[in-house]
C-alpha positions in Angstrom: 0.0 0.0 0.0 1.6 3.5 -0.8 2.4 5.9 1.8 -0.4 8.8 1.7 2.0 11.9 1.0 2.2 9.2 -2.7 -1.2 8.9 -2.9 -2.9 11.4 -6.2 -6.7 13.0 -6.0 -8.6 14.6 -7.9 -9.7 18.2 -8.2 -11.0 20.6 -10.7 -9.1 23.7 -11.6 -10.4 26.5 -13.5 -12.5 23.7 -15.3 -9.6 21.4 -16.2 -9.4 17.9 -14.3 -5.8 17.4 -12.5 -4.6 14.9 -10.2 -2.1 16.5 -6.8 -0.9 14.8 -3.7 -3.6 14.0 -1.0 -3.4 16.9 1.5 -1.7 19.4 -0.2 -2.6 22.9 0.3 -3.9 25.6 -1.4 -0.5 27.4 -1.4 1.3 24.3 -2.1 -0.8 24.1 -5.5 -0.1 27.3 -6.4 3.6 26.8 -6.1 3.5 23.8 -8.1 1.2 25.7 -10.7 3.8 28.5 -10.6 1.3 30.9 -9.9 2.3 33.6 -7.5 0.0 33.7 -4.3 -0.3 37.8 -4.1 -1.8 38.0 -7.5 -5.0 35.9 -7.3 -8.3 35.0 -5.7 -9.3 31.4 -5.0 -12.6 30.2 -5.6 -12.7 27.2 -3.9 -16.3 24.7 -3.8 -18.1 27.7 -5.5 -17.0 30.0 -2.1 -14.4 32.4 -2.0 -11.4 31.1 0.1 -9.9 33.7 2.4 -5.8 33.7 1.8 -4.9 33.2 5.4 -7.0 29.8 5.0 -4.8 28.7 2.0 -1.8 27.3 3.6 -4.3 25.4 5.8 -6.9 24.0 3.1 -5.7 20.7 2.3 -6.9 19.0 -0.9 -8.4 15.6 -0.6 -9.8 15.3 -4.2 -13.1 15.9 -5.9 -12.9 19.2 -4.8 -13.8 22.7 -7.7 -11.2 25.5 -7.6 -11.0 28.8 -9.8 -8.1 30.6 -10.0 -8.6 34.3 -11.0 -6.2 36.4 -11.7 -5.6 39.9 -11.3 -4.0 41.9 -14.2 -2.9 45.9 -13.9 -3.0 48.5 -15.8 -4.6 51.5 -16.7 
């Protein structure tokens, strides 16, 4: 049996299926995304996820996340 940290879920992101380790974050995805934290808003299960919660919301598959990011200008 594989240890859990090998074990891959499943979770929707910005519409598109993708498999991550069980239990990793929020910010964890991001990093692995290459998506800078400050820049975005997580919608996470059709609710918006408050960024002090996203180093503690672990992903344990089946769960719906949109990424939105913010662009500048002028």
């Amino acid at each position: 049996m594989p240890a859990p940290e090998n074990k891959l879920v499943e979770i929707t992101v910005n519409g598109e299926r993708r498999s991550v380790p069980a239990g990793q974050t929020i910010l964890e995805l991001l990093a692995s995304l290459g998506i800078p934290p400050e820049r975005v808003a997580i919608e996470f299960n059709r609710e918006i996820l408050r960024r002090e919660h996203w180093g503690s919301t672990a992903l344990n598959g089946g769960e719906q996340l949109e990424i939105v990011h913010f662009v500048g200008g002028g």
